[in-house]
Structures are given as structure tokens and as C-alpha cells.
MARKOL-940489 format. One line per 5 residues: their letters; for each residue x, y negated, z negated of C-alpha. Coordinates in steps of 0.001 Angstrom, whole numbers, plus 500000, padded with zeros to 6 digits. Layout:
N
A = X Y Z | ...
# end
This chain:
607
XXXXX = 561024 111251 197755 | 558634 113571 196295 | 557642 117155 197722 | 554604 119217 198055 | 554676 123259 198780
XXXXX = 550833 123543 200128 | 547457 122540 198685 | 547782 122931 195178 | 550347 120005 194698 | 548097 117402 196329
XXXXX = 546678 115703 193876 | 549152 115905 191280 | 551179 114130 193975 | 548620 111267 194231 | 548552 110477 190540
XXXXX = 552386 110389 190435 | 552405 107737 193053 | 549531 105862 191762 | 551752 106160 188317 | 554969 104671 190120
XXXXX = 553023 102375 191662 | 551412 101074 188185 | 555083 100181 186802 | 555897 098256 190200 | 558178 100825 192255
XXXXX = 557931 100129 195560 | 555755 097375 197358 | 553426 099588 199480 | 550767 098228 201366 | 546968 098092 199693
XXXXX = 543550 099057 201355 | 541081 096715 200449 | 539891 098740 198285 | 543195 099128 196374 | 543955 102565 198317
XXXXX = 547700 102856 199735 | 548117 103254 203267 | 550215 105527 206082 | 552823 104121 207597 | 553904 107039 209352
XXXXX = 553475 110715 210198 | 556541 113225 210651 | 556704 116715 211191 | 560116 118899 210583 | 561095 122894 210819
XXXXX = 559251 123893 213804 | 561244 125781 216300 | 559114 127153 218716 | 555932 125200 218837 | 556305 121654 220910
XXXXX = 556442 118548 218208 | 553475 117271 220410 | 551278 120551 220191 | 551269 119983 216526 | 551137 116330 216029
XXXXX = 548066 116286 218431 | 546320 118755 215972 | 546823 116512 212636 | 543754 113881 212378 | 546144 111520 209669
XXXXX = 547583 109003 211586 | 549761 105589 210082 | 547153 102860 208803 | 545193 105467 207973 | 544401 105764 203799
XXXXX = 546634 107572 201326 | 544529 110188 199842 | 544509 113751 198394 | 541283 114846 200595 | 543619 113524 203898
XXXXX = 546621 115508 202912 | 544443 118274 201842 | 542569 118415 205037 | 546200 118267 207299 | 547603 121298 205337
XXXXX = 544338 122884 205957 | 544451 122079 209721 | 548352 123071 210029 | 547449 126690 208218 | 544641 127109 210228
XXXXX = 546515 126733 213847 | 547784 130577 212748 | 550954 129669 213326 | 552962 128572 209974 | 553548 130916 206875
XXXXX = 554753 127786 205138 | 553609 124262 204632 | 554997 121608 202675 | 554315 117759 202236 | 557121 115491 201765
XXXXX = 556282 111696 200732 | 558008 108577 200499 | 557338 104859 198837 | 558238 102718 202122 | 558221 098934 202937
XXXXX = 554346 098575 203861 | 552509 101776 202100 | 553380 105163 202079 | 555676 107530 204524 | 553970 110883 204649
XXXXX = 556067 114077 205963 | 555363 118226 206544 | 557415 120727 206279 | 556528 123630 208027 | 558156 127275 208162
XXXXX = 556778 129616 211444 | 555342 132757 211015 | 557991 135502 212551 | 557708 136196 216611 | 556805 139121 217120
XXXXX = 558715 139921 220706 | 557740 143869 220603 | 555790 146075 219074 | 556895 149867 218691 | 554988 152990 217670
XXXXX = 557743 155741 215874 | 556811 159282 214939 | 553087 159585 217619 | 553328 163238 218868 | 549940 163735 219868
XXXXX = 548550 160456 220794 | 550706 158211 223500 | 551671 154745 223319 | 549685 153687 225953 | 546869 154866 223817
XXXXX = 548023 153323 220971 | 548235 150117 222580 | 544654 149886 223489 | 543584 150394 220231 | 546063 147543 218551
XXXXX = 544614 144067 218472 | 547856 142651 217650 | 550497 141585 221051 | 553721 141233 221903 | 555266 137881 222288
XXXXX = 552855 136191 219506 | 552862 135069 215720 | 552428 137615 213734 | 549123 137823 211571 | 549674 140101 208783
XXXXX = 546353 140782 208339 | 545511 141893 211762 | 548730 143801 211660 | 547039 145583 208719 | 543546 145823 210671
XXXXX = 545862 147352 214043 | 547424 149931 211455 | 543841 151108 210639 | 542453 151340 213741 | 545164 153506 214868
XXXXX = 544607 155585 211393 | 540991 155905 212682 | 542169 156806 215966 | 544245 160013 214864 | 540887 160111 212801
XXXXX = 538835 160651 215587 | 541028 163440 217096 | 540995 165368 213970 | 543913 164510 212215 | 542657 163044 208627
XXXXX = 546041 163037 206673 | 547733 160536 209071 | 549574 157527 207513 | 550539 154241 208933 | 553046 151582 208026
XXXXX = 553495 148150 209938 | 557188 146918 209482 | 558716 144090 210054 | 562450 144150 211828 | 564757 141175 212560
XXXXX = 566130 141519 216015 | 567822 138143 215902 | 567303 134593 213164 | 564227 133970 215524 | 562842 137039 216595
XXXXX = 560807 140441 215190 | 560105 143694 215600 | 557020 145070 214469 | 557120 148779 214335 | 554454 151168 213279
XXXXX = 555749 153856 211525 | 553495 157203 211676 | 553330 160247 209706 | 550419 162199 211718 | 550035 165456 209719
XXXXX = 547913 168250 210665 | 544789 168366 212607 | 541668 169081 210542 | 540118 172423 212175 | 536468 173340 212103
XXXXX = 536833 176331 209685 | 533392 177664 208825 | 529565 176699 210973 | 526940 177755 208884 | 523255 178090 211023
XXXXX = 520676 177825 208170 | 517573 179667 209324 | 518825 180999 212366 | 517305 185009 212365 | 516705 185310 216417
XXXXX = 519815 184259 218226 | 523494 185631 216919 | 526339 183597 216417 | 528156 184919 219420 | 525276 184084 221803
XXXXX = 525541 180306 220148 | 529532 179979 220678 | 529328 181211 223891 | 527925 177888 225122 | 529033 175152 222401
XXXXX = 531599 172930 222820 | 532936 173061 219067 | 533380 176542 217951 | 535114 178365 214708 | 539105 178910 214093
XXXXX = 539780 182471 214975 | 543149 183650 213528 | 545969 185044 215385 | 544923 188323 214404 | 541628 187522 215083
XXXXX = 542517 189344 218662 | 542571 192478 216749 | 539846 191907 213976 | 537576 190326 216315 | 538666 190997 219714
XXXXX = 538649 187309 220453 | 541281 184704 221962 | 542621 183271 219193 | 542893 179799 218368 | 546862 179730 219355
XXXXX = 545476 180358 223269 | 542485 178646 223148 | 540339 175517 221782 | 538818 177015 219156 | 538051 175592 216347
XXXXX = 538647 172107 217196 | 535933 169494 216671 | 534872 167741 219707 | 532655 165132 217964 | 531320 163502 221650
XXXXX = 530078 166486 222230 | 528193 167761 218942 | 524789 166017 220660 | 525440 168355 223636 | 525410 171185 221715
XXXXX = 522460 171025 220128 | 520980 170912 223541 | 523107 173568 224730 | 521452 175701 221329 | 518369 174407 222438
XXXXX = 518606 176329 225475 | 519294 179569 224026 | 516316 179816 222256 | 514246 178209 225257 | 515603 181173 226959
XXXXX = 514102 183434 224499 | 510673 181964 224395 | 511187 179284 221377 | 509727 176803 222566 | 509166 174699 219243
XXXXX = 512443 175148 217591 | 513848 172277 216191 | 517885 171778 215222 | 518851 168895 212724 | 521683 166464 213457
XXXXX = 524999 168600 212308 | 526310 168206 208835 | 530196 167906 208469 | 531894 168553 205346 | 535920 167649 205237
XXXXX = 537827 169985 202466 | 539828 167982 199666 | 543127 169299 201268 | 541876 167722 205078 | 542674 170635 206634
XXXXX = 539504 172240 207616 | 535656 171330 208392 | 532598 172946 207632 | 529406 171977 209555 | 526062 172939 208791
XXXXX = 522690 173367 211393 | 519405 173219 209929 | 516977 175364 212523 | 513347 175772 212350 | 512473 178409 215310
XXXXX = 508933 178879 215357 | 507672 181554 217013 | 508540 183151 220651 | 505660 182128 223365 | 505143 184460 225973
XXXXX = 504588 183501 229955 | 500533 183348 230066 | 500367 182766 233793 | 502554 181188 236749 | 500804 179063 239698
XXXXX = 500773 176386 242021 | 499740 172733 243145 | 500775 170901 246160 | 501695 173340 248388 | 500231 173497 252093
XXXXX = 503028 174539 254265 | 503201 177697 252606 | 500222 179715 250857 | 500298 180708 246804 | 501375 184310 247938
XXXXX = 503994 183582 250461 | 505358 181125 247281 | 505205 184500 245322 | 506883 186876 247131 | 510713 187090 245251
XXXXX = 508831 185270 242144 | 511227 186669 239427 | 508426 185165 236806 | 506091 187956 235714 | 502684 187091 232909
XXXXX = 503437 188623 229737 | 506999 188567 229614 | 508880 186588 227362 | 509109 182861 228299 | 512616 181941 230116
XXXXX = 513661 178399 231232 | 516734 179516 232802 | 513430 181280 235008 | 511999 178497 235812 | 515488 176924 237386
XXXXX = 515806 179893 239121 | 512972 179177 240799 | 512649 175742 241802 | 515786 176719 243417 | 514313 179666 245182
XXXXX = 511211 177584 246161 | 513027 174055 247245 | 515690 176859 249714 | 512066 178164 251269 | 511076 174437 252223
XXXXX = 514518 173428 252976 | 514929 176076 255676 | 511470 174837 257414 | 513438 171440 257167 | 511840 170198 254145
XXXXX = 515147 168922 252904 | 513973 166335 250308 | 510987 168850 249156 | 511035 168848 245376 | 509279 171374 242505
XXXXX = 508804 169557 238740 | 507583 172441 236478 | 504816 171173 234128 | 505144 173973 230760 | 501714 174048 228652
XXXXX = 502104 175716 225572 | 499097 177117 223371 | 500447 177118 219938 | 497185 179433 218582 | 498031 182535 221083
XXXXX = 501219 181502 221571 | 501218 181834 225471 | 502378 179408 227950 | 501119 178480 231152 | 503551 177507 233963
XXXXX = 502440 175386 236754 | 504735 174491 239763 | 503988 171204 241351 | 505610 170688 244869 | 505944 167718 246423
XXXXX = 506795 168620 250102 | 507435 165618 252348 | 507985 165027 255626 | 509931 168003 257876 | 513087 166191 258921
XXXXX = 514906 166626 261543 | 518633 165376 262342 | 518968 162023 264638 | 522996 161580 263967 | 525989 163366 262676
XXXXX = 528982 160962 261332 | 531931 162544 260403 | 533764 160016 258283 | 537213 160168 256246 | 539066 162575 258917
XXXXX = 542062 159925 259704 | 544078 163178 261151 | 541755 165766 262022 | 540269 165558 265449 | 535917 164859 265012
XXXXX = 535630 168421 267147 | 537753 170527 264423 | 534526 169195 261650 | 531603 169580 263912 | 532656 172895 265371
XXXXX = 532357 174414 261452 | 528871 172696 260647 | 525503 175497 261400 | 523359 172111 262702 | 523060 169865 265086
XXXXX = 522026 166796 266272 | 517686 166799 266684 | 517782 170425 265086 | 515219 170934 262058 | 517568 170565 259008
XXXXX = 518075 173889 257367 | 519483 173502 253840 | 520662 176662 254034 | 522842 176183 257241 | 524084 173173 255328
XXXXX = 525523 174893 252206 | 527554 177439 254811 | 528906 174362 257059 | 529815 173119 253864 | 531867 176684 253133
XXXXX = 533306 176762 256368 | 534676 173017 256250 | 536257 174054 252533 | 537867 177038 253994 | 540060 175255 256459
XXXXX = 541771 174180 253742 | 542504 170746 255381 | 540585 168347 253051 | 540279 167695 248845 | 536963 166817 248922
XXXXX = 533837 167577 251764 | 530330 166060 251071 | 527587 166810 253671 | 525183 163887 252395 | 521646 163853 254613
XXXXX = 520255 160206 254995 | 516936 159466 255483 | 516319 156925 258545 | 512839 157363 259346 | 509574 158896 258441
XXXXX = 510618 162492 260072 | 514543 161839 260610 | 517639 161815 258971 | 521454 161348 259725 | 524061 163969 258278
XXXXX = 527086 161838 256789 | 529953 164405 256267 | 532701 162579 254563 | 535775 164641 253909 | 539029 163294 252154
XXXXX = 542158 164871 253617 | 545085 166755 252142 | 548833 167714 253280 | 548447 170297 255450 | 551876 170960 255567
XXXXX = 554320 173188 253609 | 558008 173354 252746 | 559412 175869 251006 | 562333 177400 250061 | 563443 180268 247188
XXXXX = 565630 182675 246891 | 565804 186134 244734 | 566938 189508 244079 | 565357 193183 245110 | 566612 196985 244924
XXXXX = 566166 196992 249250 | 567693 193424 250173 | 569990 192861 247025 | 570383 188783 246700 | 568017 186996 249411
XXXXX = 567726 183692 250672 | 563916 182484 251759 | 562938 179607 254066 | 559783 178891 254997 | 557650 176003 256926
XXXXX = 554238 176331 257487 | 551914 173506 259244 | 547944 174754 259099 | 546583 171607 261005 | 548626 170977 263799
XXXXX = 548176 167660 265546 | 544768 167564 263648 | 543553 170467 266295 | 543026 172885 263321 | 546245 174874 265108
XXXXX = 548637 176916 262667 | 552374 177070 263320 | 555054 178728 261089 | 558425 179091 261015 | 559847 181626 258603
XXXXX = 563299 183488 257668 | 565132 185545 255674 | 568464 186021 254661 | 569532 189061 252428 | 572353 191169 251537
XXXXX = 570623 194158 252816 | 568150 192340 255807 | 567695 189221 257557 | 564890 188405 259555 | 563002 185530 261298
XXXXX = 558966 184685 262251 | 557345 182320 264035 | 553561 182042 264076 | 550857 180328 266260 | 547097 180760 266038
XXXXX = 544620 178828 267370 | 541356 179741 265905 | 539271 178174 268761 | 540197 178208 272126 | 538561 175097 274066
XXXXX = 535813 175161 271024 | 535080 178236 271921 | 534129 181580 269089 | 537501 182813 270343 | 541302 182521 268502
XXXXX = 543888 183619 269723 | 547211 184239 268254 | 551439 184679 268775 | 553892 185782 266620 | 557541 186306 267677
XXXXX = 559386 188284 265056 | 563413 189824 264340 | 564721 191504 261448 | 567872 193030 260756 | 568291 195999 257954
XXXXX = 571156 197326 256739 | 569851 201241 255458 | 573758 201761 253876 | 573728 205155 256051 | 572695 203559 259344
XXXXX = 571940 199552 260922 | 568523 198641 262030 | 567487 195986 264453 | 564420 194866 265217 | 562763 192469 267835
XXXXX = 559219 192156 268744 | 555921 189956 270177 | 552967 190465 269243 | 549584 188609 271206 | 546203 189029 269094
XXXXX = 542350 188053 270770 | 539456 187441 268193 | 536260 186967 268335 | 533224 185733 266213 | 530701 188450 266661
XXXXX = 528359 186889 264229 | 528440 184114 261364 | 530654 186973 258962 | 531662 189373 261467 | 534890 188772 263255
XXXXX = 536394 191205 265369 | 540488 191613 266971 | 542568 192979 269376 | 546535 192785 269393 | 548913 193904 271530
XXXXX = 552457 194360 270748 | 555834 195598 272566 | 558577 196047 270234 | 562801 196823 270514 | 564339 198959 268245
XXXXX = 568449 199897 267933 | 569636 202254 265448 | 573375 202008 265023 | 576583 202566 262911 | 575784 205728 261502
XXXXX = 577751 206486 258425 | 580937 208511 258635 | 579949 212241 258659 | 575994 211821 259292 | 576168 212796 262677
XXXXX = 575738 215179 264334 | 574405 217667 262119 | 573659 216087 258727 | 570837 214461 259191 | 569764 215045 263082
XXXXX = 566418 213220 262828 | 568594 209902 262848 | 570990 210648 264947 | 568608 211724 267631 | 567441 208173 267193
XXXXX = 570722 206502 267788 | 570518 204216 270331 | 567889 201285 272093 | 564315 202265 271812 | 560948 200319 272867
XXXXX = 557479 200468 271664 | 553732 199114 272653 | 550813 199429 271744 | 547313 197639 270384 | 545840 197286 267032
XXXXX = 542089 196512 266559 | 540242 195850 263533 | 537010 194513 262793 | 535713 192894 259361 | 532511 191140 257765
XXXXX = 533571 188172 254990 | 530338 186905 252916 | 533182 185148 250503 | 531934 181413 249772 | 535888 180298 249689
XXXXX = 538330 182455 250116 | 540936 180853 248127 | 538785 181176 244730 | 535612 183196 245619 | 533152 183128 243167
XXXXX = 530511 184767 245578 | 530456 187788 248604 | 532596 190409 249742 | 535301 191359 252618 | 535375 194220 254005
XXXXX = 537712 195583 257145 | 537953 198630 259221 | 540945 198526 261546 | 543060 201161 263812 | 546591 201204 265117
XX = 547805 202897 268541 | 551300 203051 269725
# end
């Protein structure tokens, strides 16, 4: 028997048979053209791979010729199936030609793959970037090719010193382990931005709208009164978004009349130690234009000096794009409120490079005047259709008003019943549209309970449960107590903020306490009934009217009478009504998070 480890030994094995053969070992079975033949084909050492799977890839088959190129070309195919580390050919003189076998070792099973020491980037994330799966062969070299993508993934967040090392662990005889081992270092910060040829904008004004900014120091809050980078993200390099900023620098200098300055792709230089990065603008800025004159094409529902009344864009004043936002907005609310909801303004900028002076045209393109066939309120699964359309400032065959439409959208954000509200107007025919308000709808309800300490109620106990969107009416009920040391005392709440649809709310409470003063008990019981009314869209004005029970009791030893006489002429069951009114104006866009208007209140108390 004679054996083969791979390729290489192929031929040497041919001419030692062919030599055996010559001295008349063996009777094997001749070709006609004096070539030995197969008489058969085994396969040994597989464990996991079917015998059938393999044998049905080999293409040497018994009667077939004994050559070097046929064993060759077997090993070849074996190898090439990805699944063997080890092939060898075994052969054998036998009674008719030649009895060819292979030996084959399989490549370890990888049954998981595990990443050890990733801090900063997750396994799931990991994952995607590893060709290389679970439950497969291993391939060492795409085992090396997964370790370098996930080096060039810590790459792309910044970290530049981060190692990896694939290993190989035995679970059991049969099965692996291949664990990525990873040392991720520190994250390469953006140290130094250097603006060459920047002289009209600071370096402040730049940073204030780029994405990727300079490390500031921790003491940097002193030196520079700035956030340092400990509390903020500066200094880290946001490479998606270096294209963005060169817009965003753009924009600055658009804003101060540059209209032909030019920024170069960014420049990043990586220190030897990969710990910081220096990047590098090139800026050309030309010269500042200034606003030649400001007019008007398209227009015919309203004339060039209705357009300019409020125009905030004056000839001879530095150019400003943020201006020229400013108004297309203002112009495209003027149309909407006429209902000119899909009117639309494209600003055509001429510059003359020899005076420097720009001319601004305004084209409008007005459209039709719509006017509102259908309301659909879709996504409200609990709240009632009545509770939406009673918030919305249209309705159905008014003139669309975009301005009514950004306040119903307010209103329906201010309940505080839904994620998400969209008022989306659809066009249906030449002159009509349908308003599709889609809202997506949040818990309403609330749970809570707490507990904590205070000078006046010592250790305190807190239970509250609040539901603002009862039944899906757009009711408010609460239930709410207390339980201290030093008081106790109990609420419940119900408002309903429009009686039969109406611009009226009206409101209950029900309220008890209990307060223990050390010197003297307190107990309190009391209803309260309040009436409101929408005067106007932001002015709401109230009325309540309250009765209330009061016992003072258990004086402390040696108060009475003459101690302190104002509380012991108090002693005793007392009651108390009166009314409080108040009236206030609320301009606030959402009164959770304003970010626009005012509230203001004026109320008085009788009793």
C-alpha cells in the first residue's frame, strides 16, 4: 500500500507503481494503451459530511485510467469543496488494476462564534460585520478577513489602535469555538481644525453649526467657557457627516453675502500615537455681494406691494439666504390663508460678479384656491372621532387656511393623547382637497407610586392614578393620596373640558387632608365645582365655587386658654365658601416643551 499527503506526491506515486509494475508485482489490469486502470474508489475520515455528498463530487470512478492528472484533479476537487484541511491518497496493486483510496481530515466546526473584550461596539454589531457563521467549516482565511473588518469597524468609530485576534477553542473532539479576542484602545479625537483662508467668519460662528467640532478640555469650562468634551460630543469625528458640514459652512458665509466661496473636501491627518486628528479646510471666499433689488413674477392674487408689506429684504443690505427662507415662508402663509395651500415661491438669485450686487427675484406659482371636501380622522382606535375634530380650526367645504391648520395641529399635540399627529391635505380635484389627520395613540394612563421625607410631613407615602382620556371622551379622572407622619390626605379629580362639544369644561374635585401641627390637629374636607369657558382661541376664562369643613382639635397641654388665644378661639368645627375666578391668555405652541408664546393669568379669590 503506498500513501500520498496531497498534490505534491502524485506523480512520484505513479512512477513507483509503473516501477513495481516493470519487475512483475502485481497483475493489474492494462488500458490499451498500456495505462493501469481503477478498480475502485474509497473514501475514509470523514465525520460529518455524508460518504455520498463526497463521492458524488469526485469525477474518478473504477475502469476509469490510472493517472497523475486524475488523482491530481480529485485532490483538487476534494480541497476545493472547503471542507477538508487534509487530503491524502492511499493506493493499492489489486487483482484487475489499481485500488485508489483518500484520506481526508475536516476542517474544525465552528458551532459558535464569540466576541471578548467589545465595550463600545455590541455583538449584534459585530455580527453584521463578520462574514464568517456559526455552525460551518471554518475558513481561516475569511476568519482573518472577519477580524479585519471588525478592525475597520472600531476604525470607523474612531478607535485606530484596536487589535483583533481570531482563536480557535476545542469545546469537544468534534467541535470549535472561534472567539475574537479584542483590545479596543482609545478613540482617536479630532484635536486641532485648521480653516486656511478663512478672514470673514470666526471659528465660533463655524462650530456652532458643524457636526465635528474640536476637543475642549475639562478645564476648557474655565479657559473657554465651553462644555467640555467630558459633557458633550466634542471633538469626536463624525465622518458621515463631514459632507454636511461643508454645506452647513457654506451657509454661514451665504448668510454674510459670499456668495462664491468655495470649501475643499476636508483633509484628515491621524498623529503617530492615534490618538488625535487634525483636519484641514481650504476656503476661497470671494467677496461679499450686496442685495441689488428684490421683486416679483407670478403673482395675481395679490399685487407687488401687498407682497411687500412685512418684506424683511431691504436693497443695499448685505445679501442673506437665511432672508430669503424667511420669506418664502412669509409669502407661501399669505396664500395659504386665502386657501392657496399648495402655492409655492422658488427664489431665482442673479449675481453680478463686476458690482458685486445681486438681484433677487421671487417666482410664485399660486394654484388653484382649495377648499376642503372631507375630513378623515384615521389611527384613533380609542379616542372618540368628536374628541379630534372638536380641536381642528377647519371644516368640511371651508377655504383651507394653513394657518388654522398649524394651530389644530397644536391643539391635537396638547391633549397629550397621541405620539405622533399629521394633518396631511390631499388633493381630489381641481379646487378640492380632503384633510387626512392620522394620529398614533399613546397610554393615557398613569400609575404611580413614591414615597419620601420632608421637615412638615416627616416620612410620606404617595399614591397616585391619573387617567387623561377617559373612555376616549378626552375626560380626566384622578385619584390621589397621601400618607405622612405629619399629614394624610386624599383627591379625586374630574374635568371634562367640553361639555356636549361645547367651548365649556367643567370640573370636580373632592378633597381631605389631615395635619398634625405638633401643638394642635387639623382636619380638612372640601368640594370644589369649577365652570370655564373659551372666550377666544387663547383666552380662557373660570369660575369655582367651593364649601369647605374645617376642625381644629387636641390642643397641646397648656396652649389654652391664654397662650396662644388665636388658636384656641378656633377650636372647634368651622365651614367655609366661597368662589375663585381667574382668567388667562396661552399663545404657548405645546405646553409640555414650548418653544414659542406666552401664558399669562390674572385670577381673584373670595371667601
Amino acid at each position: 500500500m503506498t500513501k500520498s499527503g496531497g498534490r505534491r506526491w502524485v506523480p512520484i506515486l505513479i512512477l513507483a507503481l509503473v516501477a513495481l509494475y516493470a519487475f512483475g508485482v502485481g497483475a493489474p489490469l492494462y488500458a490499451q494503451d498500456g495505462v493501469p486502470t481503477v478498480t475502485s474508489v474509497t473514501i475514509r475520515g470523514q465525520k460529518r459530511i455524508e460518504l455520498q455528498a463526497i463521492e458524488g463530487r469526485l469525477t474518478l470512478k473504477a475502469n476509469d485510467r490510472f493517472t497523475a492528472d486524475a488523482l491530481r484533479e480529485q485532490v483538487k476537487i476534494l480541497y476545493g469543496t472547503g471542507y477538508f484541511e487534509d487530503v491524502q491518497v492511499e493506493t493499492e496493486p489489486a487483482a484487475g488494476g489499481v485500488s485508489v483510496g483518500f484520506v481526508v481530515r475536516e476542517k474544525p466546526f465552528i458551532t459558535e462564534i464569540v466576541f471578548d473584550g467589545n465595550e463600545e461596539l455590541s455583538d449584534d454589531k459585530l455580527k453584521e460585520k463578520v462574514t464568517i457563521k456559526s455552525q460551518t467549516f471554518l475558513d481561516q482565511q475569511q476568519a482573518k478577513e472577519s477580524a479585519e473588518k471588525i478592525r475597520l469597524a472600531y476604525q470607523e468609530d474612531g478607535y485606530y489602535n484596536c487589535q483583533v485576534i481570531p482563536v480557535i477553542q476545542a469545546v469537544d473532539e468534534d467541535r470549535k469555538r472561534l472567539t475574537y479576542f479584542i483590545k479596543e484602545g482609545t478613540k482617536a479625537k479630532v484635536l486641532h481644525i485648521n480653516f486656511e483662508g478663512m478672514r470673514a467668519v470666526t471659528k465660533e460662528e463655524i462650530f456652532k453649526v458643524t457636526a465635528t467640532r474640536e476637543w475642549i478640555p475639562w478645564y476648557g469650562l474655565i479657559t473657554q467657557l465651553k462644555v467640555p468634551s467630558l459633557l458633550s460630543d466634542a471633538g469626536v469625528l463624525k465622518r458621515e457627516e463631514l459632507g454636511n458640514d461643508i454645506e452647513r459652512m457654506r451657509e454661514v458665509y451665504l448668510n454674510k453675502g459670499y456668495l462664491n466661496v468655495q470649501i475643499s473636501q476636508p483633509t484628515l491627518e491621524l498623529s503617530e500615537d492615534k490618538k488625535w486628528f487634525e483636519i484641514n479646510y481650504s476656503i476661497v471666499e470671494g467677496e461679499p455681494f450686496i442685495v441689488q433689488e428684490v421683486g416679483f413674477r407670478g403673482n395675481t392674487v395679490f399685487e407687488d406691494h401687498e407682497l411687500r408689506e412685512g418684506l424683511n429684504i431691504r436693497p443695499g443690505e448685505i445679501f442673506q439666504r437665511a432672508k430669503i427662507r424667511g420669506e418664502i415662508t412669509r409669502i407661501t402663509d399669505l396664500y395659504g390663508a386665502k386657501g392657496y395651500v399648495f402655492a409655492d415661491v422658488v427664489p431665482n438669485v442673479t449675481p453680478d460678479n463686476n458690482s458685486r450686487t445681486a438681484t433677487i427675484l421671487l417666482n410664485v406659482k399660486e394654484g388653484e384656491m382649495m377648499r376642503i371636501r372631507e375630513i378623515h380622522v384615521n389611527g384613533n382606535d380609542k379616542t372618540r372621532d368628536n374628541v379630534v375634530r372638536r380641536e381642528l380650526r377647519l371644516d368640511e367645504q371651508d377655504v383651507v387656511d394653513t394657518l388654522a391648520l398649524k394651530r389644530s395641529f397644536q391643539r391635537l399635540n396638547n391633549l397629550n393623547f397621541f405620539e405622533t399627529v399629521e394633518i396631511l391635505p390631499q388633493q381630489v380635484d381641481v379646487d378640492k382637497v380632503d384633510l387626512n389627520v392620522k394620529v398614533k395613540e399613546k397610554p393615557t394612563g398613569q400609575f404611580s407610586i413614591g414615597g419620601g421625607f420632608s421637615t412638615l410631613d416627616k416620612l410620606v407615602a404617595i399614591a397616585d392614578i391619573t387617567e387623561g382620556n377617559l373612555g376616549g371622551n378626552g375626560w380626566l379622572g384622578r385619584i390621589r393620596g397621601q400618607l405622612g407622619q405629619q399629614r394624610s390626605l386624599g383627591l379625586v379629580t374630574f374635568r371634562n373640558p367640553y361639555v356636549n362639544d361645547s367651548y365649556n369644561a367643567l370640573q370636580l374635585d373632592i378633597y381631605r387632608s389631615m395635619t398634625n401641627y405638633i401643638s394642635y390637629f387639623e382636619s380638612k374636607s372640601g368640594v370644589s365645582a369649577t365652570w370655564s369657558r373659551w372666550l377666544s382661541e387663547y383666552v380662557n376664562g373660570s369660575v369655582s365655587l367651593f364649601g369647605e369643613q374645617l376642625k381644629y382639635s387636641d390642643p397641646e397641654a397648656g396652649l389654652c386658654p391664654d397662650f396662644i388665644p388665636l388658636i384656641c378661639r378656633q377650636l372647634g368645627t368651622q365651614s367655609s365658601t366661597g368662589f375663585r375666578t381667574s382668567i388667562f391668555r396661552d399663545t404657548r405652541d405645546y405646553y409640555l416643551d414650548p418653544r414659542t408664546g406666552w401664558r399669562f393669568s390674572l385670577g381673584v379669590d373670595y371667601g
